[in-house]
C-alpha positions in Angstrom: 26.7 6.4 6.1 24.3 4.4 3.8 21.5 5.7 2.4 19.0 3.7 2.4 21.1 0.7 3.6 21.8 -1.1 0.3 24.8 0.7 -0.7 26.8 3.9 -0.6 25.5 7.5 -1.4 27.3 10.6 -2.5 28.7 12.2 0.8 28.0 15.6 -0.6 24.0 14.7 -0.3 24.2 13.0 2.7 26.3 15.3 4.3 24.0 18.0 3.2 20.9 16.4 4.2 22.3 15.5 7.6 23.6 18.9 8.1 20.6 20.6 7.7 18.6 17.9 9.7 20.9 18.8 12.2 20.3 22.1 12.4 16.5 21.9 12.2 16.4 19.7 15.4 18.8 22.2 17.2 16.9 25.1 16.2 13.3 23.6 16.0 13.4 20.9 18.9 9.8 21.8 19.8 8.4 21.6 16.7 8.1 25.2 16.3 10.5 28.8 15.9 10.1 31.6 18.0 7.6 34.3 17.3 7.5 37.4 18.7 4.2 38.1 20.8 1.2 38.8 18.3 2.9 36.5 15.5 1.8 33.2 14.8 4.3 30.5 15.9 5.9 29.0 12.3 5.7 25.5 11.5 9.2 23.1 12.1 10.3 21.8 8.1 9.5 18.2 7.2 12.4 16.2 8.9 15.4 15.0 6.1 16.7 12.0 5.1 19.5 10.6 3.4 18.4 10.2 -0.5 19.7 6.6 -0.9 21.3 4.6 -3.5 18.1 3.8 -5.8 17.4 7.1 -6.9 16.7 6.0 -10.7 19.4 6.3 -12.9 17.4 6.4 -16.0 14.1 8.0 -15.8 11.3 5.5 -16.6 8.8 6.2 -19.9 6.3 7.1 -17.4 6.3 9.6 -14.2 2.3 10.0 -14.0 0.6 10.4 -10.7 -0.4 6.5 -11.3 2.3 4.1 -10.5 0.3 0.7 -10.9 0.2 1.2 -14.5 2.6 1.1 -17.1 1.1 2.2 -20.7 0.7 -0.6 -23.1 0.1 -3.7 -20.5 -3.4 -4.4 -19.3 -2.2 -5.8 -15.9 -2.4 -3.8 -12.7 1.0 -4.0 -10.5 0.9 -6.5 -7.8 0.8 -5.4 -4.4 -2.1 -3.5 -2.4 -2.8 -0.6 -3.8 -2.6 3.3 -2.1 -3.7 6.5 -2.5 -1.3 8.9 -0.5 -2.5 12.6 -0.9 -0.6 15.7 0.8 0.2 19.5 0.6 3.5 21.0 0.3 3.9 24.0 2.4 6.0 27.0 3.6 6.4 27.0 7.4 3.7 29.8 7.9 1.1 26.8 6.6 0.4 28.6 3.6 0.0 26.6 0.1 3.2 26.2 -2.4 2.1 26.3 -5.6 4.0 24.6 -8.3 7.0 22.6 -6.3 8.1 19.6 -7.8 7.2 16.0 -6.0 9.3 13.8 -7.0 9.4 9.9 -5.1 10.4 6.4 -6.2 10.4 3.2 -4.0 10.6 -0.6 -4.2 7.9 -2.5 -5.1 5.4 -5.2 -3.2 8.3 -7.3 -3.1 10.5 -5.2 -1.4 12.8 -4.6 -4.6 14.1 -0.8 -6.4 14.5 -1.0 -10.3 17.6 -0.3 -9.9 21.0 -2.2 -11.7 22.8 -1.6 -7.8 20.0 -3.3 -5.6 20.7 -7.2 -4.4 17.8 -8.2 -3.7 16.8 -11.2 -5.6 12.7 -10.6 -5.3 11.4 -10.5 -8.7 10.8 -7.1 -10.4 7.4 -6.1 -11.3 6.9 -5.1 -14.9 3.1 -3.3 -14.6 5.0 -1.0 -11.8 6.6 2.3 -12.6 8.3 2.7 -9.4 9.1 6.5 -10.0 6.9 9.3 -10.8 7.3 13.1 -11.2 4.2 15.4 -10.3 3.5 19.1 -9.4 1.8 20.7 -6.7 -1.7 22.7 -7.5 -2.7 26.7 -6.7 -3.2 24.9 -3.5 -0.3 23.3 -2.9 -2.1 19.6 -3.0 -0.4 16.3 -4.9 -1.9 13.2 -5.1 -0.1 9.4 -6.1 -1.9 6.3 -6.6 0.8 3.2 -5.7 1.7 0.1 -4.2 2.7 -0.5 -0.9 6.2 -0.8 -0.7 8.0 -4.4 0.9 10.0 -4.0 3.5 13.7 -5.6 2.8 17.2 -6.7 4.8 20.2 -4.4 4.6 23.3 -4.5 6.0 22.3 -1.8 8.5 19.1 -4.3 9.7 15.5 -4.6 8.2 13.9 -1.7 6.4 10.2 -0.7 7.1 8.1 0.1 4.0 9.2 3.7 2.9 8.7 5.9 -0.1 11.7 8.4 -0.9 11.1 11.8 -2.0 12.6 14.6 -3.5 10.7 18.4 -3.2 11.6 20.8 -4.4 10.0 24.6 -3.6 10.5 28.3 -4.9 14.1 28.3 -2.8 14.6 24.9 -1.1 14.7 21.3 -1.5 13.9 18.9 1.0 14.9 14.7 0.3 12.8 12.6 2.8 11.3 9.3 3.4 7.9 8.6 4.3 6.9 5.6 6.3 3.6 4.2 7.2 1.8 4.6 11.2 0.9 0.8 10.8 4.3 -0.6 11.0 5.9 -1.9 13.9 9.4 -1.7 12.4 9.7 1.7 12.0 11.2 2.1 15.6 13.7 -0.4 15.0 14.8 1.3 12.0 18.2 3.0 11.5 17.3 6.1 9.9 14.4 6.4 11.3 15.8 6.5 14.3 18.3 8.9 13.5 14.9 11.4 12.3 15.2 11.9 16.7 12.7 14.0 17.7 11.1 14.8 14.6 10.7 11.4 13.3 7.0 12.0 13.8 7.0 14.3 10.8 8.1 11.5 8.2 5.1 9.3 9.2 1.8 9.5 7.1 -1.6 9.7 8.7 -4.1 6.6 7.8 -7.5 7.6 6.7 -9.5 6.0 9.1 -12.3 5.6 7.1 -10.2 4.2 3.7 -7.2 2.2 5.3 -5.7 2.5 1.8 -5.8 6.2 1.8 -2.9 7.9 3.6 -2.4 11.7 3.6 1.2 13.4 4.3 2.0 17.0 4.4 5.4 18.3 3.7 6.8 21.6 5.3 9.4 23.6 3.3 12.1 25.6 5.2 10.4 28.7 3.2 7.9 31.4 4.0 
């Protein structure tokens, strides 16, 4: 299987990843795990996805929470910017303190920096494309980005998405987010392949700030 359609991955991620998505839909095909009576009902885990072949090989200079600039140009990165805010949390709801939000993505043009991608779009140099942030006592992140371009692969056209890599107290869960506003999603091979719990990978818009969009991810902990 590809990753995220532009090349091989490691089969012992994939594999992983798909194994344990597996298993999460099997077990949590409602959404939720049982609870005896007088327990609240647990939440399902944030659905996985394959981590793809643009994970960075070397890590950029920079891996702030603001991916539009790039210390020492005075341009901005071209594109529309984003906020995206979430929460990382266990299945019980409650905060994760301290877990490890990692994401990288193309940029406006639909491009990874990245020696393996094809694409021929232009790369951007005021984006960082990568960044590295905690989560607070209260289990809150927050990025400031571009939106990402969609792009052809050999397994069809992929949506805008943003990869990530979390990591909690015991567990690690590699996703992709993608954005309520596109159409393409539903087309989309590994989206798709998310099932029933697709709806887990797809950030809410603020409806207030069309640029804001907030996305919770759900550890298999608590």
């Amino acid at each position: 299987m590809t990753g995220n359609g532009r090349g091989p991955t490691g089969p012992s991620i994939d594999d992983v990843r798909l194994t344990r998505r597996d298993f999460a839909r099997g077990g949590l095909a409602a959404g939720l795990l049982w609870a005896a009576p007088g327990q609240a009902q647990q939440r399902a885990p944030t659905a996985e996805s394959p981590m793809g072949p643009f994970y960075p090989i070397e890590r950029p200079a920079e891996s702030d929470a603001d991916l539009t600039r790039v210390a020492g140009r005075s341009e901005r990165a071209q594109g529309t910017i984003i906020e995206l805010r979430g929460r990382v949390l266990d299945m019980n709801g409650r905060p994760i303190s301290g877990a490890t939000v990692e994401l990288w993505q193309a940029n406006a043009a639909g491009r990874y920096a990245h020696p393996a991608d094809p694409a021929t779009a232009a790369l951007d140099p005021n984006f960082q494309g990568y960044a590295s942030v905690a989560s607070d006592a209260q289990g809150d992140w927050r990025i400031i980005t571009v939106k990402p371009g969609g792009y052809g692969s050999p397994i069809g056209h992929r949506p805008p998405h943003i990869h990530f890599d979390i990591r909690g107290r015991r567990h690690r869960n590699v996703a992709q987010l993608y954005f309520p506003e596109e159409a393409g999603n539903a087309a989309d091979t590994l989206y798709r392949a998310l099932g029933d719990q697709a709806a887990s990978s797809v950030a809410a818009r603020d409806a207030a700030n069309p640029n804001l969009y907030r996305w919770d991810v759900v550890m298999m902990e608590g």
